[in-house]
C-alpha positions as CSV (number, residue, x, y, z in Angstrom):
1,X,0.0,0.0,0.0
2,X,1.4,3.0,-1.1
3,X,1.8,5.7,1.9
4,X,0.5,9.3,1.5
5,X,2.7,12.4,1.4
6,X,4.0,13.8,4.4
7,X,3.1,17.7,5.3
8,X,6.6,19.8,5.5
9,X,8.9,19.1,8.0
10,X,9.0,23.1,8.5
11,X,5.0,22.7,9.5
12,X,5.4,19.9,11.2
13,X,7.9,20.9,13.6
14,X,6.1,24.4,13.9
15,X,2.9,22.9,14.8
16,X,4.8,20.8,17.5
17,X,6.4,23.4,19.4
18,X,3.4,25.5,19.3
19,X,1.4,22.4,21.0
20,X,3.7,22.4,23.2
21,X,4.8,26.1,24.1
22,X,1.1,27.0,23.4
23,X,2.2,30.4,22.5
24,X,2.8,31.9,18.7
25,X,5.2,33.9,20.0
26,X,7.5,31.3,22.3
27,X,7.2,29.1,19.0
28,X,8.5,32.2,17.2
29,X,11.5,32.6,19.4
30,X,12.1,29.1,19.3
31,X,12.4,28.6,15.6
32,X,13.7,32.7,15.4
33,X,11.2,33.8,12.8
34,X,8.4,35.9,13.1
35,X,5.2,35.2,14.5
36,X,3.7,35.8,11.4
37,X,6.1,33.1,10.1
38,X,4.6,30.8,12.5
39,X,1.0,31.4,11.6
40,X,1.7,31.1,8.1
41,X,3.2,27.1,9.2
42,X,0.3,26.6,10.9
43,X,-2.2,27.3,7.8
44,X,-0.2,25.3,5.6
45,X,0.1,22.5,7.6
46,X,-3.7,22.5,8.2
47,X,-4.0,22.5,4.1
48,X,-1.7,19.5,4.1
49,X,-4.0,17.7,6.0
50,X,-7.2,18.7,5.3
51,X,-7.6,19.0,8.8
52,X,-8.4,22.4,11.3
53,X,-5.9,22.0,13.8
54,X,-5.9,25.4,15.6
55,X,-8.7,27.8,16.7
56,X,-9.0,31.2,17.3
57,X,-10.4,32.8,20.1
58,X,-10.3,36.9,20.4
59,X,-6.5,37.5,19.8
60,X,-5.4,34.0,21.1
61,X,-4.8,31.0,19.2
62,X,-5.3,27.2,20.5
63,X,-5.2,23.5,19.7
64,X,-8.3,22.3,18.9
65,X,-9.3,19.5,21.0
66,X,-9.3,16.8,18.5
67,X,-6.0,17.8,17.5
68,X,-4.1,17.0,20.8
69,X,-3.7,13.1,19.7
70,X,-2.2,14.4,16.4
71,X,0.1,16.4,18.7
72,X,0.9,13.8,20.4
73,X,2.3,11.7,17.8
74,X,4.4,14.3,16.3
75,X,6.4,14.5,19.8
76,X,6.9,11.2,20.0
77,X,8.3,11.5,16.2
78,X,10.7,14.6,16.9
79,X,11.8,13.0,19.9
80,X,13.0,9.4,18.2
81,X,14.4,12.4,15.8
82,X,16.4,14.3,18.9
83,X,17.4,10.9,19.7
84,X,18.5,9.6,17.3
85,X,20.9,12.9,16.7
86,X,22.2,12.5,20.6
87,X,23.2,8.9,19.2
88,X,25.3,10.1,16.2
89,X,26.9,13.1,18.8
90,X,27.6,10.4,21.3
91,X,29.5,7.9,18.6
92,X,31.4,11.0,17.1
93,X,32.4,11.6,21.0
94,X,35.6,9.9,22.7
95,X,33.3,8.5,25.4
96,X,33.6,4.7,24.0
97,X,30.7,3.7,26.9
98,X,27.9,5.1,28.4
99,X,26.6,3.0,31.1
100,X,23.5,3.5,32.7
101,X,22.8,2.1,36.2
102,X,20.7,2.0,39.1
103,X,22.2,3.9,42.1
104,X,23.0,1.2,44.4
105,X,23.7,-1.3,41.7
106,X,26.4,1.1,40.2
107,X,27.4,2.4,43.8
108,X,28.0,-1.0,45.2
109,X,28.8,-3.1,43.0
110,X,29.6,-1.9,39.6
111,X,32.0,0.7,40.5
112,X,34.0,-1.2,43.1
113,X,35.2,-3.3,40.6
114,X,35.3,-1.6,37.2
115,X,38.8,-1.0,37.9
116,X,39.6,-4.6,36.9
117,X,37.8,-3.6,33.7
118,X,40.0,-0.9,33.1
119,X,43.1,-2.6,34.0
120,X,42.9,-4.7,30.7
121,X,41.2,-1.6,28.6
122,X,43.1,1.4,29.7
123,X,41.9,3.4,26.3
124,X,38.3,2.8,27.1
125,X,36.9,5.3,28.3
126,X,33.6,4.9,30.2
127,X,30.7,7.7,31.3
128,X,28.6,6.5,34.2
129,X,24.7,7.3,34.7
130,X,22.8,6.2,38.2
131,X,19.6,7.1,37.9
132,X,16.4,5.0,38.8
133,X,14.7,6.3,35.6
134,X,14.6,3.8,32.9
135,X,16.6,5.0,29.6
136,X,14.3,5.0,25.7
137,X,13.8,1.3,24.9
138,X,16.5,1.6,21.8
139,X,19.2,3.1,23.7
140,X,20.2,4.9,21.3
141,X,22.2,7.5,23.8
142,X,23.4,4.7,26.0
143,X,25.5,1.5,25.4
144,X,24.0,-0.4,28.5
145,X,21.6,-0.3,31.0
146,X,21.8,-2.8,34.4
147,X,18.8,-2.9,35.8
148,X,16.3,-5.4,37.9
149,X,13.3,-7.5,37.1
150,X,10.9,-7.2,34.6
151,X,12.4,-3.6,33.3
152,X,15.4,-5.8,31.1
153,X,12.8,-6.8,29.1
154,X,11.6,-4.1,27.8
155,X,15.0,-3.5,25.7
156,X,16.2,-4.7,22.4
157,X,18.6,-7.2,24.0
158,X,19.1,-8.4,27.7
159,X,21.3,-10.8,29.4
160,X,20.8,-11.9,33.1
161,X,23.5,-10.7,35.5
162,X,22.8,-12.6,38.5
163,X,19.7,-13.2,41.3
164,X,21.2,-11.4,44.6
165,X,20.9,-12.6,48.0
166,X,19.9,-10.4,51.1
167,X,21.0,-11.2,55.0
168,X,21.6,-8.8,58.3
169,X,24.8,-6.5,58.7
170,X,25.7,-4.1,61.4
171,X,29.0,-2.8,62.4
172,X,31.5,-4.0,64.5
173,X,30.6,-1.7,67.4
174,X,27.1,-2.1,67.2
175,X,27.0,-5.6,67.9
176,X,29.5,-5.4,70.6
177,X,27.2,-3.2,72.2
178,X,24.0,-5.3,71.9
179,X,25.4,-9.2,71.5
180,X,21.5,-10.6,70.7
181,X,21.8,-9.2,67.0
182,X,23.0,-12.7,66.4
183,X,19.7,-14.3,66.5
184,X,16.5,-13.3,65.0
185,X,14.4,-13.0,68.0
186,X,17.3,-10.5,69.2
187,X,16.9,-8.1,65.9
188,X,13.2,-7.2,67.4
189,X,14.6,-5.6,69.9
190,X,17.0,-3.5,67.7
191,X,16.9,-0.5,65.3
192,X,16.3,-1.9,61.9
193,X,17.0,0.4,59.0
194,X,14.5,-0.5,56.0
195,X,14.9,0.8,52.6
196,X,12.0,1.5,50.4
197,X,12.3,0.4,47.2
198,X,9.6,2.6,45.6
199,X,6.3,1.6,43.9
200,X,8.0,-0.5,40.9
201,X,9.9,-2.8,43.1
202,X,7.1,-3.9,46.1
203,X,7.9,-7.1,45.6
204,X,11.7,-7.0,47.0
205,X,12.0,-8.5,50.7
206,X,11.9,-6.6,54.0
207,X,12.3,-7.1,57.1
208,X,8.7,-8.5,58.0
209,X,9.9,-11.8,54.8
210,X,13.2,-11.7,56.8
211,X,11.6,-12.3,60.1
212,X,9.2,-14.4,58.4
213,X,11.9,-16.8,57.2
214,X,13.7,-17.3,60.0
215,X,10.9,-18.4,61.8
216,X,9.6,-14.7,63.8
217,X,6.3,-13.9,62.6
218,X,4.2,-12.8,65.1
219,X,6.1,-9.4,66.5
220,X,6.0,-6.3,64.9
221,X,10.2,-5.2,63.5
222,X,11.3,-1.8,65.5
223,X,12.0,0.4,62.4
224,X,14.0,3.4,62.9
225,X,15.1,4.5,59.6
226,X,13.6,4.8,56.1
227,X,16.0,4.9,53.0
228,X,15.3,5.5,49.1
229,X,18.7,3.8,48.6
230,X,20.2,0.4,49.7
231,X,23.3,2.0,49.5
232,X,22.0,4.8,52.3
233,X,20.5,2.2,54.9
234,X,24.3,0.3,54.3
235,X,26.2,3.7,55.3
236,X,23.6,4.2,58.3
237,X,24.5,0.6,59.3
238,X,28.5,1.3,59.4
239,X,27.6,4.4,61.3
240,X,26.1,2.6,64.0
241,X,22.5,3.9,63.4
242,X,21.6,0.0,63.2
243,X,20.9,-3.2,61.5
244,X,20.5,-3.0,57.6
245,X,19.6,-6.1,55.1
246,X,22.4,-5.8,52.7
247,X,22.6,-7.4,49.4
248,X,25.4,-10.3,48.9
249,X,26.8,-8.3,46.0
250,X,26.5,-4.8,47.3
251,X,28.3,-5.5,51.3
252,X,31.1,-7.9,50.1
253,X,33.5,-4.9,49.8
254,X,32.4,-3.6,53.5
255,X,32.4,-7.0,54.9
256,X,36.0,-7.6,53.5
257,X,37.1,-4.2,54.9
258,X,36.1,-5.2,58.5
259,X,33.1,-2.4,58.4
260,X,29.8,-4.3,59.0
261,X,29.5,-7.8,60.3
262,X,27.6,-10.6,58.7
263,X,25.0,-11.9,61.5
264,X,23.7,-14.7,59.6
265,X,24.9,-17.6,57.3
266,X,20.9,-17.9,56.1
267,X,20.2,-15.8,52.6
268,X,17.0,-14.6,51.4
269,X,17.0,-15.0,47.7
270,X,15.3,-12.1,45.7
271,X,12.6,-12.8,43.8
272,X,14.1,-11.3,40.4
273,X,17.5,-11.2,38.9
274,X,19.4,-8.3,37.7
275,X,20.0,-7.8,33.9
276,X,22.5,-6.4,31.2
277,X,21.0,-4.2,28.7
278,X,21.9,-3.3,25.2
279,X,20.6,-2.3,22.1
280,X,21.3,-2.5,18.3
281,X,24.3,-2.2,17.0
282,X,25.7,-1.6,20.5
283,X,28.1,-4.6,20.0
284,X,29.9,-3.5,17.0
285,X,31.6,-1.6,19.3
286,X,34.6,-4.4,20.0
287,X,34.6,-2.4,23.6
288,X,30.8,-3.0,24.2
289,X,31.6,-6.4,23.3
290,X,34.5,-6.9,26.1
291,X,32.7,-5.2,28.6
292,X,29.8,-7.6,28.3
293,X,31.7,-10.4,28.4
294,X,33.7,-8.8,31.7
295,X,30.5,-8.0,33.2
296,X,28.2,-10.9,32.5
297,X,31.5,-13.1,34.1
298,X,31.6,-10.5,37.1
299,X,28.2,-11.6,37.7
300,X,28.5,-15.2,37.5
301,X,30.1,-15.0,40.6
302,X,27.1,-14.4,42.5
303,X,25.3,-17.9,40.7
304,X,22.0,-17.8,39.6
């Protein structure tokens, strides 16, 4: 089927900065014409179409209701377009990588040990992104994306990194100072530092699955601290505000370093894994490639 014609790109992108500026004269400055300029745009994109877009009111002019869907196609079209431009600025750049990550995740466990990444590919170089905020499905401005659970699937290519563990840390001091950490009955009695994982993760454990697994179900967990990050309840816990459930991957480090104690050999596996992102083309990059090989071995460590 043969498609029609498509109105100018000048009208086009006219009409889409007005719908969203809703203002001849922002659009004006925008493009740097004249308002007249923009008007004109307007009317000729509305003879393209065959379709009245805008109304006029008085001295003001406005999207007609009907023509807010229309609108809202275009944006999605010049954004892929904006996109797709940040793409071809960030290959002409000497960034080689531009990794994407969820705070903690990157915090904790990427960065620690990205340095043995490096050590092998001292020319690479690598831009780092935490950010909770899920990247456009193409990645077309980022090589990879690590993320949890069901958001790997919504890229072009995924690989699973590993399923973490969770189990009770505190520092050295702490449980000097209050020896019944060691048991679960005794971590009632404590401060226990929760983190909140937000709306798209309620599924993750807490400490009411923890309790609940090792057998305490009926007494309510003394919470004294609330964090957005896993990585903030961790730093609480070596500060001696309390006891935190610490991810396997993300405490190794601190445990090594003699800053928080391990106070039980029981794990609580999560119910998701974590996953490698990319999308396509990203592995013509030979660098892409090695990273993903370095990190999908860094994660086998972990098991699955």
């Amino acid at each position: 089927m043969t498609r029609k014609a498509l109105p100018s790109l000048r009208a086009l992108q006219t009409f889409e900065i007005f719908g969203r500026t809703k203002s001849v004269s922002e659009t004006a400055r925008e493009l740097n014409v004249t308002s007249g300029a923009v008007s004109q745009q307007l009317k000729v994109l509305e003879e393209q179409t065959g379709f009245p877009l805008i109304t006029r009111r008085g001295r003001g002019v406005f999207l007609r209701p009907e023509a807010k869907t229309y609108h809202q196609f275009l944006s999605e079209g010049f954004d892929a377009l904006h996109q797709a431009q940040s793409y071809l600025e960030r290959i002409q750049q000497n960034t080689n990588l531009s990794i994407s990550a969820l705070p903690s995740l990157l915090s904790k466990w990427l960065y620690p040990i990205l340095g043995d990444f490096q050590q092998f590919h001292p020319d690479v170089s690598i831009r780092l992104d935490s950010t909770h905020q899920e990247p456009d499905r193409h990645l077309l401005t980022t090589t990879f994306r690590l993320t949890y659970g069901s958001a790997g699937s919504r890229f072009p290519f995924y690989r699973e990194l590993y399923t973490d563990t969770l189990f009770p840390v505190c520092s050295p001091s702490f449980a000097e100072a209050a020896p019944e950490v060691w048991t679960a009955e005794g971590l009632l009695k404590q401060p226990l530092l929760r983190t909140d994982w937000g709306p798209a993760h309620r599924s993750l454990p807490d400490w009411d699955d923890w309790l609940e697994f090792c057998g305490v179900s009926e007494a309510a967990p003394k919470e004294v601290g609330v964090f957005s990050l896993s990585s903030l309840a961790l730093e609480a816990a070596i500060e001696g505000k309390g006891v935190a459930l610490a991810q396997t991957s993300f405490v190794e480090r601190d445990l090594q370093m003699g800053k928080l104690l391990r106070l039980s050999q029981s794990e609580l596996k999560l119910p998701h894994p974590y996953f490698v992102c990319w999308g396509e083309g990203a592995l013509q990059d030979p660098a892409a490639k090695s990273f993903l090989d370095w990190v999908l071995t860094a994660g086998r460590r972990y098991g699955r």
